[in-house]
C-alpha positions, -999 to 999 in steps of 0.1 A, spaced: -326 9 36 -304 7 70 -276 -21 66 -291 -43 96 -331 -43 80 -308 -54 44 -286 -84 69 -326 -94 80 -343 -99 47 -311 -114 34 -314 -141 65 -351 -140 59 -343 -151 23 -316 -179 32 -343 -194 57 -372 -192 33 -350 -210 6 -336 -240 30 -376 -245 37 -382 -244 4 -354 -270 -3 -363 -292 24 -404 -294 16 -393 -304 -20 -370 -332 -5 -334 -317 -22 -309 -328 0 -278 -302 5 -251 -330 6 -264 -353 -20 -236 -336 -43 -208 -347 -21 -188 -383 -35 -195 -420 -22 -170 -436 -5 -163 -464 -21 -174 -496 3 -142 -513 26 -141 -547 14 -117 -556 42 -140 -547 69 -170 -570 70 -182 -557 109 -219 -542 94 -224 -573 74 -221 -599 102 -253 -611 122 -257 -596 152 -255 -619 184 -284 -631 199 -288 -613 234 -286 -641 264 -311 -639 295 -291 -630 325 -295 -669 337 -283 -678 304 -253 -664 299 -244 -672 342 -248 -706 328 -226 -701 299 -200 -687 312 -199 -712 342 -200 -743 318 -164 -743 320 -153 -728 357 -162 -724 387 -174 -687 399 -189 -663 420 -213 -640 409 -223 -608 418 -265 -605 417 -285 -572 411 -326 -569 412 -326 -603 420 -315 -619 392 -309 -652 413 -320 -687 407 -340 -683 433 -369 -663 428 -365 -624 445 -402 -628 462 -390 -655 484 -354 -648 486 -342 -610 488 -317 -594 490 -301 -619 467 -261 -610 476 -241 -634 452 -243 -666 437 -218 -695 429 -222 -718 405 -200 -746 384 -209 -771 355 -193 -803 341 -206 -818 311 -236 -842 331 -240 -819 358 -246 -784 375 -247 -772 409 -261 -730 413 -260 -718 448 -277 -684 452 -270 -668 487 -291 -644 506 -320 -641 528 -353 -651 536 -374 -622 519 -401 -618 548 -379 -625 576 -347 -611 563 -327 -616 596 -325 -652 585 -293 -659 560 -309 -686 532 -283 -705 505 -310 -726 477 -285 -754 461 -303 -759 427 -285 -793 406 -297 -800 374 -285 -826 350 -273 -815 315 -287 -806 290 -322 -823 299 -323 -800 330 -343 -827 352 -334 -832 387 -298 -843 394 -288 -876 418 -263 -849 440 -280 -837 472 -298 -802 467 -319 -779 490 -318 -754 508 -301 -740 546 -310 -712 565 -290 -700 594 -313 -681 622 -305 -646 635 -272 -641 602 -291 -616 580 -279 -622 545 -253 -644 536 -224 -636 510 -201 -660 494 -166 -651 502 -147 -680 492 -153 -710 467 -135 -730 443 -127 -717 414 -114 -722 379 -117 -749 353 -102 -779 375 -129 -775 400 -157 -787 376 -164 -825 392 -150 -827 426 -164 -793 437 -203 -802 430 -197 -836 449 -173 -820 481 -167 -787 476 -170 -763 508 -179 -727 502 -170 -699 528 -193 -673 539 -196 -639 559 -233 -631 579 -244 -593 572 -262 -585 604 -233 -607 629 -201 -606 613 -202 -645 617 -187 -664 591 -190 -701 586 -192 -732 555 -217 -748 536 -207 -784 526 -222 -792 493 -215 -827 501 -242 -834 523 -260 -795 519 -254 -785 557 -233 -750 576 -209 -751 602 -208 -717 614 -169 -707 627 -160 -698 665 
């Protein structure tokens, strides 16, 4: 017999046997040792965390400080059918209160810039006594955030008189919304 024909029903063999140990259910490293279990390392047995909505964990990370947010796929307040695109959104809560601001544009006519200002009492969620609504500015294409207050001091006074600075897509213009009374002053 010619020496490859003997390599090819040895390898024939080999394959026929690992089948044959696989369809009776012998497993080739049930043989090796157990580790012993790390009794300092408890990472498997904890519970996993329970995954937040995107809205959810805005809301919990804002419960403390004042930020903006970058939105993607309209993942607003707002809902994406009436506002789109959906550029950022700025949002701060105190422990009665919370004031979301989602900036963008009208979805249908998207040459006009839109800002919603949602408030919401906590943690009933009913309407809140602060001034909400919504501004649209004519002919600004969507609106982006570029300034606002930030951090954990900024809580109280900046859902009562904070101003937040913004940029217009389509004219370069940039301007203010007053949260005090919900109303833009556009700059120059």
């Amino acid at each position: 017999m010619p020496r490859t024909s003997a390599r090819r029903a040895l390898a024939g063999l080999a394959g026929v046997g690992m089948l044959a140990a696989i369809a009776l259910g012998v497993h080739f490293m049930s043989h090796a040792p157990a580790l012993p279990p790390d009794r300092t390392n408890r990472t498997a047995e904890a519970r996993p965390k329970k995954q937040l909505t995107p809205a959810e964990a805005r809301r919990k990370r804002w419960e403390v400080n004042g930020e903006i947010a970058k939105i993607g796929g309209g993942l607003g307040y707002t809902s994406s059918s009436v506002m789109w695109p959906q550029t950022n959104a700025w949002g701060v809560c105190d422990p009665h209160d919370c004031t979301d601001v989602t900036a963008g544009a009208v979805a249908h006519h998207r040459s006009i810039g839109w800002f919603q200002v949602s408030r919401y009492k906590r943690p009933t969620g009913t309407a809140s006594h602060l001034p909400g609504g919504s501004v649209k500015i004519p002919g600004c294409g969507p609106v982006k955030i570029i300034d606002a207050p930030l951090g954990h001091k900024v809580m109280t006074w900046a859902q009562r008189r904070g101003n937040l600075r913004f940029a217009c897509k389509a004219t370069g213009a940039t301007g203010t919304l007053h949260l005090r009374d919900v109303t833009v002053t556009l700059d120059g």
